[in-house]
C-alpha positions as CSV (number, residue, x, y, z in Angstrom):
1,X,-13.4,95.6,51.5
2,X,-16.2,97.3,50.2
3,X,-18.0,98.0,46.8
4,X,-21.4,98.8,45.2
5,X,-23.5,98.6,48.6
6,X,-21.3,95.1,49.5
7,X,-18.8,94.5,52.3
8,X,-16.7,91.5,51.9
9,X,-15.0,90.0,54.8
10,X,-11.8,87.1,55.5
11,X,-11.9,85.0,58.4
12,X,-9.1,83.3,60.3
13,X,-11.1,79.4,59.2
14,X,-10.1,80.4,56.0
15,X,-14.0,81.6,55.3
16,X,-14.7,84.6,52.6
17,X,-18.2,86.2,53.6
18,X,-20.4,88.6,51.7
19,X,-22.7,91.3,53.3
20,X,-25.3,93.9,52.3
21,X,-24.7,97.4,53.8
22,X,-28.2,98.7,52.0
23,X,-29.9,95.1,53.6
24,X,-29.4,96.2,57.0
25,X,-26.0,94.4,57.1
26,X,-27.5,91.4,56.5
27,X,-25.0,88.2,55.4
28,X,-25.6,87.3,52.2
29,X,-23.0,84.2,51.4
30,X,-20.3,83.2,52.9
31,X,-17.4,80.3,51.3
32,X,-15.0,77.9,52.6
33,X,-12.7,78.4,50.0
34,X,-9.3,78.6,52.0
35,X,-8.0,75.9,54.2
36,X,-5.8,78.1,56.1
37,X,-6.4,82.3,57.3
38,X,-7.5,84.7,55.0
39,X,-4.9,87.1,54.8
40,X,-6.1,89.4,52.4
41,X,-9.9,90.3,50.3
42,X,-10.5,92.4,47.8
43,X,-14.2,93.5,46.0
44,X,-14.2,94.2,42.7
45,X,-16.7,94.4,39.7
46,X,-18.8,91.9,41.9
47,X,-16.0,89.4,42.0
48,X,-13.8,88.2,45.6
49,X,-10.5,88.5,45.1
50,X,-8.8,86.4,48.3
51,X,-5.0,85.4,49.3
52,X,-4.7,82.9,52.2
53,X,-2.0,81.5,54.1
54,X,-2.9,78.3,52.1
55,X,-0.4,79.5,49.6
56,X,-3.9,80.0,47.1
57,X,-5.3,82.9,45.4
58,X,-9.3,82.8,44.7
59,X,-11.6,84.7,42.7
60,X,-15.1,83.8,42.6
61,X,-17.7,85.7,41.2
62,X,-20.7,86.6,43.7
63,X,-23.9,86.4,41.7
64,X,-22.9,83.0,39.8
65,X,-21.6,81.6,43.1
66,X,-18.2,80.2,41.2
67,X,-15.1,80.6,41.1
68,X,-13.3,81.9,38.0
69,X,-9.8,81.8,39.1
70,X,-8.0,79.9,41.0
71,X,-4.0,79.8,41.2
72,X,-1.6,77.6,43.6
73,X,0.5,80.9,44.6
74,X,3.0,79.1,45.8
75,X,3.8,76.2,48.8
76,X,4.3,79.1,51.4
77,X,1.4,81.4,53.1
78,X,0.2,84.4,50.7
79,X,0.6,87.3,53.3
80,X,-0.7,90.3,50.7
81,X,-2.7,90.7,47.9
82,X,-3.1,94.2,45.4
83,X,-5.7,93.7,43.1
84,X,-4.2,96.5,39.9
85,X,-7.5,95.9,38.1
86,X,-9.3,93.2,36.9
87,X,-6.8,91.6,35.1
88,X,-3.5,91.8,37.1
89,X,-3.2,90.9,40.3
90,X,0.1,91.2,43.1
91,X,1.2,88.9,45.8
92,X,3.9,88.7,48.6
93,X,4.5,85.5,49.7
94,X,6.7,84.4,53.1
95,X,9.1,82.7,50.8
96,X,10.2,86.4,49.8
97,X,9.1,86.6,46.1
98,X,6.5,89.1,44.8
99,X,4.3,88.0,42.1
100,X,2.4,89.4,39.1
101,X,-0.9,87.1,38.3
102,X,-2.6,88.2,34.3
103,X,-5.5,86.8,34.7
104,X,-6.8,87.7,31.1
105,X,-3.9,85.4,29.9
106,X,-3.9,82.9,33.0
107,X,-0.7,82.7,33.8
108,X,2.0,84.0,36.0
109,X,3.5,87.6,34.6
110,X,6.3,88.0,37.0
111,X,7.9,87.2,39.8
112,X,10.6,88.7,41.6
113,X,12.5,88.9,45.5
114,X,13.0,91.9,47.0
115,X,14.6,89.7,49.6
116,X,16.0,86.3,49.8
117,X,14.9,84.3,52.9
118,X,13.1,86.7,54.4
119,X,9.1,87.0,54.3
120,X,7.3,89.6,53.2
121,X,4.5,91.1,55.5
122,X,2.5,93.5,53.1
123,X,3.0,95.5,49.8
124,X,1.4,99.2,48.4
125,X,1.7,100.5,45.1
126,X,0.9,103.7,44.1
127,X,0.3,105.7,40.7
128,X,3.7,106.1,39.4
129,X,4.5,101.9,39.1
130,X,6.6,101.7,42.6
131,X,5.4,99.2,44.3
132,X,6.6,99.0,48.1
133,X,7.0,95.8,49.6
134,X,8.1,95.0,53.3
135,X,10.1,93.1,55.2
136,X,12.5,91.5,59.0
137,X,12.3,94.3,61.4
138,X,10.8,97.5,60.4
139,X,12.3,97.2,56.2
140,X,10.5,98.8,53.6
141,X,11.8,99.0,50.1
142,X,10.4,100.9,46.8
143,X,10.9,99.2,43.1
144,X,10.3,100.5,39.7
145,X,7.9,98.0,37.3
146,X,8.7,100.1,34.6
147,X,12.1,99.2,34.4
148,X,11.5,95.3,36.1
149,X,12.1,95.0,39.5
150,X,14.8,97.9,39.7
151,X,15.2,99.0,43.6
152,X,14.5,102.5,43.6
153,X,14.7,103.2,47.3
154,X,14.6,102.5,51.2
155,X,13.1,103.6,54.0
156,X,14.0,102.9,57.8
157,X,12.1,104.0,61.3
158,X,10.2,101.4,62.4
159,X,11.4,99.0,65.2
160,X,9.2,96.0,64.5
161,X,7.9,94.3,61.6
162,X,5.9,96.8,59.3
163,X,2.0,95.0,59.2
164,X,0.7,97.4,56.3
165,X,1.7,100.4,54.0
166,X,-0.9,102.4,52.3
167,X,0.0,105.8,49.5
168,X,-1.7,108.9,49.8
169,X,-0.3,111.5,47.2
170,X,3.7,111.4,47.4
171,X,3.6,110.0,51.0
172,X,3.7,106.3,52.1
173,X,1.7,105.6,55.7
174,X,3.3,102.4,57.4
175,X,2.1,100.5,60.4
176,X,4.1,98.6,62.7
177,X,4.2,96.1,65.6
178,X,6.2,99.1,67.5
179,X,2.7,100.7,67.6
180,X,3.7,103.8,65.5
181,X,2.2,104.8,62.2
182,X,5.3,106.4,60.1
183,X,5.0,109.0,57.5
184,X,7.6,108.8,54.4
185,X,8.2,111.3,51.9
186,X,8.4,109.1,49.0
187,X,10.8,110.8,47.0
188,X,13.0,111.8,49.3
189,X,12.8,108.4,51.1
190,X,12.4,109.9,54.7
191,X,10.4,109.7,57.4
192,X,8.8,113.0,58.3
193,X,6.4,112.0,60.5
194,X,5.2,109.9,63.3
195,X,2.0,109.2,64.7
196,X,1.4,107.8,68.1
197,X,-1.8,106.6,69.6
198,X,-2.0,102.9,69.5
199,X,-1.4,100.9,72.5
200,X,0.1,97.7,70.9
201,X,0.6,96.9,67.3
202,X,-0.5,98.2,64.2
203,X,-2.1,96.1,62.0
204,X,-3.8,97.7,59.1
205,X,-4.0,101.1,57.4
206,X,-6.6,101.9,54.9
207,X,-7.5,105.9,53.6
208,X,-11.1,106.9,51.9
209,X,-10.2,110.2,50.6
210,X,-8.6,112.2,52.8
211,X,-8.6,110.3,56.0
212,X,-6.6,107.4,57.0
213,X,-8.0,104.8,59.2
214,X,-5.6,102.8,61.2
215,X,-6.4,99.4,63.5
216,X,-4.0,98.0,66.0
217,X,-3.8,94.5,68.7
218,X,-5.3,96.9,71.4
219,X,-8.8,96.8,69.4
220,X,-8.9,100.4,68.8
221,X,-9.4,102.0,65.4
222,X,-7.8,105.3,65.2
223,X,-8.4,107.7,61.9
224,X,-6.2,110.9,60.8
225,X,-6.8,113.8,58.4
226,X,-4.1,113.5,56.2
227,X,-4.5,117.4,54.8
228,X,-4.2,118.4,58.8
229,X,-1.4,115.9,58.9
230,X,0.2,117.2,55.4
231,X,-0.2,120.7,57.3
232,X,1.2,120.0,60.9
233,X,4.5,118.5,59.1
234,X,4.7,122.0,56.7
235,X,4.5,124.0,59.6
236,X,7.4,122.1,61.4
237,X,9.4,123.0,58.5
């Protein structure tokens, strides 16, 4: 992740690692504060925000060097991680259960499980309270937190189990071990694109603005205009 000239970084030791993009790169700090793979960082108002498959969630504050929160997630692997804002953080666990962290309040918030016995690879949520939340081969469902943990939709295509989901607008970008990055219509729950380039696996998805960057298991990274893509789909029509 990256925030205010920093660039924070997870390793598979289960090291979090701090670097300055206006010192040439350089690394400023790095931490040992997971046992087990990072699975997920976050930057935010110079604090690290980590998940590990540890079953922990960390956050440690950069310029005092210490860490502020800590929370036993559970005795399963953390596989995601949304940091909402400051105060309230989400987490998908392999045991199947989502979690809401209030941090303010220290304590867990709520918990629910979009599916019993079946772990959950990576969640999104977007600007209307629906958070997305994946799962087996190729699943992705939709809830509303507004009304608890009410399932508002589902959306099939994928093959292979779904890595990462990102929101752009009213359309939800999904990556999969099928190679294929699927575009969903959120409120009509259908796929209405497809893009193709990887060679292997997708992996992670992350936009800035109006472009979506996508890494796969063949080491490239691809990226996509998501207007041109947004326009290419309305001219199909």
């Amino acid at each position: 992740d990256v925030s205010g000239g920093l660039m924070v970084t997870g390793g598979g030791s289960g090291m979090t690692a701090v670097w300055g993009l206006d010192k040439d790169g350089a690394l400023m700090n790095r931490w040992h504060d997971h046992t087990e793979k990072v699975s997920k960082v976050s930057l935010r108002d110079g604090c690290i925000y980590s998940a590990g498959l540890d079953g922990y969630f960390l956050v440690r504050n950069v310029d005092t060097d210490r860490v502020v929160h800590s929370f036993a997630n559970c005795t399963c692997p953390v596989s995601d991680m949304i940091v909402q804002d400051s105060n309230i953080v989400w987490t998908a666990s392999w045991d199947g259960e989502i979690r809401q962290l209030d941090l303010r309040q220290r304590k867990l918030a709520q918990e629910f499980i979009p599916q019993r016995h079946s772990p959950l690879r990576c969640i999104a949520l977007d600007d209307n309270h629906r958070l997305y939340a994946s799962h087996g081969l190729g699943h992705v469902k939709s809830f509303d937190l507004r009304a608890g943990d009410t399932l508002i939709d589902e959306y099939v295509g994928h093959k292979d189990v779904v890595n990462a989901m990102t929101v752009y607008k009213d359309r939800l970008f999904t990556g999969a071990d099928d190679g294929v990055v699927r575009v969903f219509d959120v409120d009509r729950s259908t796929c209405i694109d497809a893009l193709s380039g990887h060679g292997d696996g997708v992996f992670c998805i992350a936009s800035a603005g109006p472009l979506l960057f996508t890494g796969g298991f063949d080491g490239s990274i691809r990226h996509y205009d998501m207007a041109a893509v947004d326009a290419a789909i309305s001219h199909r029509r």
